[in-house]
C-alpha positions as CSV (number, residue, x, y, z in Angstrom):
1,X,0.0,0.0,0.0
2,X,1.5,3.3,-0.8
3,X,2.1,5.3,1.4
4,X,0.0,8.7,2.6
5,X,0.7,12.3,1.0
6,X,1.8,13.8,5.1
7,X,1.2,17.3,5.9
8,X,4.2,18.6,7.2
9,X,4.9,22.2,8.9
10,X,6.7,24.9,6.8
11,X,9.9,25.9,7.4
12,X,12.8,27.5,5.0
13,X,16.1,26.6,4.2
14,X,18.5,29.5,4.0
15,X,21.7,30.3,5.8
16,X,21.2,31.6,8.8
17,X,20.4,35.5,9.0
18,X,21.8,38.4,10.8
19,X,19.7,39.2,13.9
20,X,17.9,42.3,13.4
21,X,14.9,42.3,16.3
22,X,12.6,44.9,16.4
23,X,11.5,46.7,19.1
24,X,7.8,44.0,19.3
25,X,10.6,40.9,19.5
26,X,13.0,42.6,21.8
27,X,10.3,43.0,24.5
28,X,9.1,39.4,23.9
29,X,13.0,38.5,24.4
30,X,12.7,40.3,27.3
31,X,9.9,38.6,28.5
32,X,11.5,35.8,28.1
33,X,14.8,36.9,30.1
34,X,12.9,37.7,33.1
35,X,10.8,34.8,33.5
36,X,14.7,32.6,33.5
37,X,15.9,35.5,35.7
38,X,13.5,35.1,38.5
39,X,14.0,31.0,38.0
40,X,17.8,31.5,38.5
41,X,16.9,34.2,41.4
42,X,15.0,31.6,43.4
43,X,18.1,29.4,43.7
44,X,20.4,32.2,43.8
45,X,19.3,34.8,45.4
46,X,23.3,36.6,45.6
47,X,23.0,36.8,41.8
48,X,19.2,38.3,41.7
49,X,20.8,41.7,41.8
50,X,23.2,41.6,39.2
51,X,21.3,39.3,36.4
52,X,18.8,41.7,37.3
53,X,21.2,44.7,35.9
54,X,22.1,42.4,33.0
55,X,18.9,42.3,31.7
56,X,18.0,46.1,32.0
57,X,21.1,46.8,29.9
58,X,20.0,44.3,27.6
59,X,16.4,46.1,27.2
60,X,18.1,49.5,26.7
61,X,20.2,48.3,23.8
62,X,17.7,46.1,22.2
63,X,14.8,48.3,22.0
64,X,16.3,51.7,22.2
65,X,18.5,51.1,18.8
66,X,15.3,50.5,17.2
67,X,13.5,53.3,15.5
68,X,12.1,52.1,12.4
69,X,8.3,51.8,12.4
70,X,8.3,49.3,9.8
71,X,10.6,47.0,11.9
72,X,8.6,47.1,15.2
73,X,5.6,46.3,13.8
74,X,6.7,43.6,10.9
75,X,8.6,40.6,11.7
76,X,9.3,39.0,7.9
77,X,10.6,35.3,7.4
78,X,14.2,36.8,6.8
79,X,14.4,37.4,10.3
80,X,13.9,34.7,11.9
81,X,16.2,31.7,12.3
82,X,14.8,28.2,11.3
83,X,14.8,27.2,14.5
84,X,11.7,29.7,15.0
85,X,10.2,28.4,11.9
86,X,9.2,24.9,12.8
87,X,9.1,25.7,16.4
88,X,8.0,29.2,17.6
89,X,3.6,28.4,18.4
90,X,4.8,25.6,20.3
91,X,7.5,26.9,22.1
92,X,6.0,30.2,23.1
93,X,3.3,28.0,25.0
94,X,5.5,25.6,26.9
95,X,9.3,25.6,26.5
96,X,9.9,29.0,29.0
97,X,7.2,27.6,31.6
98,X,7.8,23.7,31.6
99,X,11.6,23.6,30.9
100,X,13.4,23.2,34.0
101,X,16.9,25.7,34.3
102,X,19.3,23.6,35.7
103,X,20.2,25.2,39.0
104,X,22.8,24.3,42.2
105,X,20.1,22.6,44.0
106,X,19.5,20.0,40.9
107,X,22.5,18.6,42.3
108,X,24.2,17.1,45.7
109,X,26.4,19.4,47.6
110,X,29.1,16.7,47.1
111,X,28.6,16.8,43.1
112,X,28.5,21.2,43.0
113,X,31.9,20.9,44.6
114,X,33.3,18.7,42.1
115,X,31.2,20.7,39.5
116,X,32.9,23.6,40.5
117,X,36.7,22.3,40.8
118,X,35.9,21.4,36.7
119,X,34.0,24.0,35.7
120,X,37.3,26.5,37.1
121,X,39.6,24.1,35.0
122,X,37.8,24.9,31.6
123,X,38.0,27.4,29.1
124,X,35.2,29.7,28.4
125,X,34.9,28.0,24.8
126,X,34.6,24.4,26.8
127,X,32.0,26.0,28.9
128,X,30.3,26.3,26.1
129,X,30.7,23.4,24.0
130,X,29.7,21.2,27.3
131,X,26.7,23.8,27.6
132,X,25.8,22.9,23.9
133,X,25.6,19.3,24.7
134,X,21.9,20.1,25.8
135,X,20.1,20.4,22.9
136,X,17.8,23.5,24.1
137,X,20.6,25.1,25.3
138,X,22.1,24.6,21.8
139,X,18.6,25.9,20.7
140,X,18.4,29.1,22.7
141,X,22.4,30.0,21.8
142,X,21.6,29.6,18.0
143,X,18.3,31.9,18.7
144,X,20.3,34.3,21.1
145,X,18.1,33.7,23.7
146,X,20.8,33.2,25.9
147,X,20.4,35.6,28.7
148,X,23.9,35.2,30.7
149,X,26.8,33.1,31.7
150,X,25.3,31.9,34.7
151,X,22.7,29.7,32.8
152,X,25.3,28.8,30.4
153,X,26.7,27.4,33.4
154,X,23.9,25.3,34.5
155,X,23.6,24.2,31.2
156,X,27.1,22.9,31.2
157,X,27.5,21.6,34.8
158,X,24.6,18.6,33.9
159,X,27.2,17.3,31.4
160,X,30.0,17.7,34.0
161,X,27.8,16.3,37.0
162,X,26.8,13.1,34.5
163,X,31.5,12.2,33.6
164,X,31.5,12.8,37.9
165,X,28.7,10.1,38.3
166,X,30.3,7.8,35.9
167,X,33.4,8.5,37.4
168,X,32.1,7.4,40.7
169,X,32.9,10.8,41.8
170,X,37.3,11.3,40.3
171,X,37.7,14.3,39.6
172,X,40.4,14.0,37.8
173,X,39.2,11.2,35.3
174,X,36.3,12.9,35.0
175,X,37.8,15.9,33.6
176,X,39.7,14.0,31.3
177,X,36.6,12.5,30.0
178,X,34.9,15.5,29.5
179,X,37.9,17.2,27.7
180,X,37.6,14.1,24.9
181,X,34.4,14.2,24.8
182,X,34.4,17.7,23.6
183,X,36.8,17.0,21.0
184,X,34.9,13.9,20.3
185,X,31.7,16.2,19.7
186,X,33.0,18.4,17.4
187,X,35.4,15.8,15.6
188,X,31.7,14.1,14.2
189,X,30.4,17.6,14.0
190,X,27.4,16.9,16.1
191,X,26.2,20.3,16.5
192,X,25.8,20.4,12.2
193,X,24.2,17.0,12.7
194,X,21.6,18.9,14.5
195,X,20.8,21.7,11.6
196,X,21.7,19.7,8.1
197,X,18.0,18.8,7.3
198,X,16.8,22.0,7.9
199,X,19.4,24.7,6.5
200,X,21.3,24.2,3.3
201,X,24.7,25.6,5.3
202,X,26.1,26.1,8.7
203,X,29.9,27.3,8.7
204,X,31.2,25.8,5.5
205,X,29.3,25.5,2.2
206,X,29.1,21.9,1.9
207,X,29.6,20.6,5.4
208,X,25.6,19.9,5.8
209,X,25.7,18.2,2.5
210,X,28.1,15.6,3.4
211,X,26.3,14.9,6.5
212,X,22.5,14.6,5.1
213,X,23.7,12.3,2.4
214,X,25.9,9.7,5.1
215,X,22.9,10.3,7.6
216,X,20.2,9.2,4.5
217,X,22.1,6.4,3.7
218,X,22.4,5.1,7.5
219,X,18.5,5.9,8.1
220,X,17.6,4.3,4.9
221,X,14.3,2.1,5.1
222,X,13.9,3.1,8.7
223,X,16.6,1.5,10.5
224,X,16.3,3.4,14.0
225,X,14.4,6.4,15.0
226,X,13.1,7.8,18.1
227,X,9.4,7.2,18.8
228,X,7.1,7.7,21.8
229,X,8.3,7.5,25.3
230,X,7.7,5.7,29.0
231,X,6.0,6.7,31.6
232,X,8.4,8.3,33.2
233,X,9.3,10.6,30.1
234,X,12.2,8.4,28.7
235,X,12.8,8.7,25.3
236,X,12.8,5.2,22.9
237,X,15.3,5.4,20.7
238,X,14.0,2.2,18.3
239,X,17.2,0.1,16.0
240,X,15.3,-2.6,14.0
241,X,18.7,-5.2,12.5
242,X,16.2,-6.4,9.9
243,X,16.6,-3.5,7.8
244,X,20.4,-3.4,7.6
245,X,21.8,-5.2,4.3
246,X,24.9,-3.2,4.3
247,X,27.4,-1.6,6.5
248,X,28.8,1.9,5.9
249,X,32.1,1.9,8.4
250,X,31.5,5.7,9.0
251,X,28.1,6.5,9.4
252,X,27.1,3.5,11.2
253,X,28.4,5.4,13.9
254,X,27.5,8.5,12.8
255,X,23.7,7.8,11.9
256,X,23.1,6.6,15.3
257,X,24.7,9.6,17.0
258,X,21.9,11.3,14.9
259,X,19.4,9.4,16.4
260,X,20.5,9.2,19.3
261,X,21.0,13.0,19.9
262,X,17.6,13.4,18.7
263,X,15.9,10.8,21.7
264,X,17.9,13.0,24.2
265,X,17.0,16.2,22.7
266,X,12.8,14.7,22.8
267,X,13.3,13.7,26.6
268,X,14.5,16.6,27.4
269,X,11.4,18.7,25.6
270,X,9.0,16.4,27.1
271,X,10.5,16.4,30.6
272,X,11.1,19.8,31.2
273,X,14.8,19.3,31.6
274,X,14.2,16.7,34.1
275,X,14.9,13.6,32.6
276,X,18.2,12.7,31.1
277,X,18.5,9.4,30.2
278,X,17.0,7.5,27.3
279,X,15.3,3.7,26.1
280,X,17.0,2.1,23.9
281,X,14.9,-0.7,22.0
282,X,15.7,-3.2,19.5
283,X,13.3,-5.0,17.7
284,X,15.0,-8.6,16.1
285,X,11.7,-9.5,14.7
286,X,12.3,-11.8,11.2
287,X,16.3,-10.7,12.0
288,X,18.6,-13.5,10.3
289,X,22.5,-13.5,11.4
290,X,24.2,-13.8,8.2
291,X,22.1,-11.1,6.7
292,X,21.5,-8.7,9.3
293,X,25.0,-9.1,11.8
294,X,27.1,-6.5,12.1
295,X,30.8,-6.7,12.1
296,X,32.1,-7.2,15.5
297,X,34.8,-3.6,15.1
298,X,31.2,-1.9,14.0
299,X,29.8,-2.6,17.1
300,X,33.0,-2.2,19.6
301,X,33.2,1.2,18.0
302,X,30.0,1.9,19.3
303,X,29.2,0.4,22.7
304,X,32.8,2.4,23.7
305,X,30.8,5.3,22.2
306,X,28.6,5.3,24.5
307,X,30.9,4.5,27.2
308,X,33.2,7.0,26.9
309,X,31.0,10.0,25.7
310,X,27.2,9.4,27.0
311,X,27.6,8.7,30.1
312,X,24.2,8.0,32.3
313,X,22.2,8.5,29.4
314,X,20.6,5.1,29.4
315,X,17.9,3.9,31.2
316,X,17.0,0.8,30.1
317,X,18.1,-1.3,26.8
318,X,16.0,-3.8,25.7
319,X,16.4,-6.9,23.0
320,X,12.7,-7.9,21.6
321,X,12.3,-11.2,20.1
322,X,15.8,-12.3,19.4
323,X,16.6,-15.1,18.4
324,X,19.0,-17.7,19.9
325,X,21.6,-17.2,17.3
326,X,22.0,-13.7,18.5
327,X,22.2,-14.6,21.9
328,X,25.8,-16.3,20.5
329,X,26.6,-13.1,18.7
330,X,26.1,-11.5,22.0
331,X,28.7,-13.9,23.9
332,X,31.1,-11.7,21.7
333,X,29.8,-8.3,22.5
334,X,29.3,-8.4,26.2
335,X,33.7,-8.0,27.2
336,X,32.5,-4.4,25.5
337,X,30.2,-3.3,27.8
338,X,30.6,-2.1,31.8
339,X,29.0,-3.5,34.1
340,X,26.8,-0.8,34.9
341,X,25.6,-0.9,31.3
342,X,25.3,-4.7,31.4
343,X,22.8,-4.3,34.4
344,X,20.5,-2.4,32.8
345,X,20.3,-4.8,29.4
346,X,16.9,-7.2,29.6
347,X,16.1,-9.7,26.4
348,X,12.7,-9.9,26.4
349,X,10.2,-12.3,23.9
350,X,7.1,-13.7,24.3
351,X,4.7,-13.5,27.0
352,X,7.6,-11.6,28.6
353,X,6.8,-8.9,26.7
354,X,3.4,-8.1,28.6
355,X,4.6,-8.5,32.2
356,X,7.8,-6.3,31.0
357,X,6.3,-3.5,28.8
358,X,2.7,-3.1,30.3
359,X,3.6,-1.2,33.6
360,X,6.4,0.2,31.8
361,X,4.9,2.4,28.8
362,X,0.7,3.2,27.9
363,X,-0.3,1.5,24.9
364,X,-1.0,4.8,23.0
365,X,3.0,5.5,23.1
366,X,4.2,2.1,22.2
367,X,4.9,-0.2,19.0
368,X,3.1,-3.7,18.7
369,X,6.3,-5.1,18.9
370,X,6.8,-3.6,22.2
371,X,3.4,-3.6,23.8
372,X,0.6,-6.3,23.0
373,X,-1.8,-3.6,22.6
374,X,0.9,-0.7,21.1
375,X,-1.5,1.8,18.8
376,X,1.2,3.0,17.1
377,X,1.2,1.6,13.7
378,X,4.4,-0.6,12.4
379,X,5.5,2.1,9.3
380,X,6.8,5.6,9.7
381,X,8.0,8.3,7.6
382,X,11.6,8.6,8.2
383,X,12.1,11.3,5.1
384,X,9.3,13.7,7.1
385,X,11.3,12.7,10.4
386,X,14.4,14.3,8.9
387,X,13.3,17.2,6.8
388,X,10.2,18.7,8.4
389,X,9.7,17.4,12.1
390,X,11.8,19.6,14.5
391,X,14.8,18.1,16.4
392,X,13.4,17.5,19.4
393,X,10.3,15.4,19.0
394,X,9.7,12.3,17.7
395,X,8.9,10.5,14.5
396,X,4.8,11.2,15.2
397,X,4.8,14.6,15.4
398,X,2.2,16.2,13.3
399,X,0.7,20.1,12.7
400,X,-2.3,19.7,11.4
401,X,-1.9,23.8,10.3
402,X,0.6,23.9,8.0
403,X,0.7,22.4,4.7
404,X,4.5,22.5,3.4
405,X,4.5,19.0,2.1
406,X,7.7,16.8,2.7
407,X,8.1,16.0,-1.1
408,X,9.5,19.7,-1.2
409,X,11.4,19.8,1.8
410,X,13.7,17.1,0.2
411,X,13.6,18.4,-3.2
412,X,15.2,22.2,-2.2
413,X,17.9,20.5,-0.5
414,X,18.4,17.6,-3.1
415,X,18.7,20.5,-5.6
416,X,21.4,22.4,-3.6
417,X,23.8,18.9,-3.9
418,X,23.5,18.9,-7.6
């Protein structure tokens, strides 16, 4: 059965503009600002005063430059990022009132120390990048709605706090760690990972290019994506083996970053900045090993991935339906995973699946696969996922209001590889 023509929300590719906000947007900035301000003032009050100052400067120069009439009243698609595109309605009602700032008393007295010690060993550049690792803080600094260092802060101690945990609390290793990680970030270029299906450039003129084509080929035929979540708000990240015929030695890696940047950046949407860690889900149903098994390098190269760089970001992984000549495949795998990790692994089949998945996730946010009475239907669009549905949901989002059909989406940037 063919598939369904999908209404998809507008959005337009073009390099990013300058930022040129009128006096109507500065105020809403503003807005915006103080409602962060008097989050940040509640758990510190010693910096009420001068965030307070920040932001008054901040109004001053934003709306005093502006004395164009046409400006503060019209605010045309040239400028405004794509970020605000696909997300502004939605955001405007919920992001500034649900998402939670990160703030000292999100973590332990013990773990602020250690925070601290790092975060006076980094650069103001590594600040950043660890900051950025938070994909609505990577959000807000691409909009400019970044209102001062002291959230960039928060922002980057989660990522610190999560190499400490690991770490069972080293400082020093977990410094280390985080100082690779970095490197290891902007080595597979994670933050143009993020933007490549929705602008035709970032900082050079065929950097997105490269990337959408490796990440298409990878995501091919649906191979993993991120849909629905549990009850607690974790994201499921979803890899289905059957669809792999072929393994590309770079972007096996790479795709899955994709994805699985994409299941953090939806738990933390959906949790308000609460919830960090993620489900991950594989689904061996009709999976054959000499078809469908990865090379053993493939998946070392991964699982030390996710060792070394995404720490406590996994809540549970489980293995659906697989077969027994996977569970000798997995012999060979298991050296490559900690212990911690190991713990958290469950194979599940069967009758299992009930007693495991029932209490676990509503049937209205689950696969059949998954849940004997999942509503979410077996096929997805992965080309709509990638081109039209914002970063930071899943692969059923829908807006029933706009009308920019994916067919087009794929076609502008298809036409800017030629």
């Amino acid at each position: 059965m063919p598939p369904q023509e999908i209404q998809a929300p507008q959005f337009k590719l073009a390099e990013p503009p300058e930022f040129r906000l009128s006096a109507a947007v500065a105020r809403l900035r503003l807005t915006r600002r103080r409602k962060i301000q008097e989050k940040i003032s509640k758990s510190h009050p010693s910096l009420a005063d001068q965030t307070e100052k920040k932001i008054d400067i901040k109004e001053s120069l934003s709306i005093g430059n502006d004395t164009s009439s046409e400006s503060s009243e019209n605010l045309t698609q040239d400028s405004k990022t794509d970020f605000d595109d696909i997300e502004d309605d939605e955001r405007s009602n919920n992001t500034l009132e649900n998402l939670t700032v990160p703030t000292s008393n999100t973590f332990s007295h013990s773990d602020e120390e250690k925070c601290q010690l790092i975060m006076q060993s980094l650069s103001e550049s590594e600040i950043e990048a660890a900051a950025r690792a938070s994909y609505e803080y990577f959000r807000r600094s691409e909009t400019n709605s970044v209102d001062d260092d002291n959230t960039r802060n928060m922002f980057a101690m989660k990522m610190i706090r999560r190499h400490i945990v690991a770490e069972k609390g080293n400082v020093k290793v977990a410094e280390n760690k985080i100082r690779k990680t970095l490197e290891f970030r902007a080595k597979m270029k994670i933050d143009a990972m993020r933007q490549c299906f929705y602008k035709l450039h970032y900082k050079e003129p065929n950097e997105f290019t490269d990337i959408r084509k490796g990440i298409d080929k990878e995501l091919k035929d649906g191979k993993h994506i991120v849909r629905g979540h549990d009850l607690n708000n974790h994201a499921f990240f979803i890899i289905v083996p059957r669809r792999y015929t072929a393994f590309d030695n770079e972007w096996y890696l790479k795709g899955k970053l994709y994805s699985l940047e994409r299941a953090l950046a939806y738990t933390e949407r959906i949790s308000g900045g609460t919830v960090e860690k993620i489900n991950v889900v594989f689904d061996y149903e009709n999976y054959k090993a000499d078809k469908h098994e990865p090379p053993l390098t493939l998946i070392k190269e991964l699982m030390f991935c996710l060792r070394d760089h995404y720490p406590e970001r996994m809540q549970h992984m489980f293995f659906v339906n697989a077969p027994l000549k996977f569970r000798a495949f997995w012999t060979l795998v298991k050296p490559f995973i900690d212990p911690v990790t190991k713990r958290k692994i469950q194979f599940v089949s069967g009758s299992q699946k009930k007693s495991v998945f029932e209490n676990f996730v509503s049937p209205d946010q689950s696969m059949r696969f998954m849940h004997p009475n999942g509503r979410k239907p077996d096929e997805y669009n992965v080309e709509r996922w990638k081109y039209v549905v914002p970063f930071d949901h899943d692969i059923d989002w829908s807006n029933d209001k706009d009308i920019y059909k994916v067919s087009s989406a794929v076609q502008v940037a298809k036409e800017s590889e030629d």
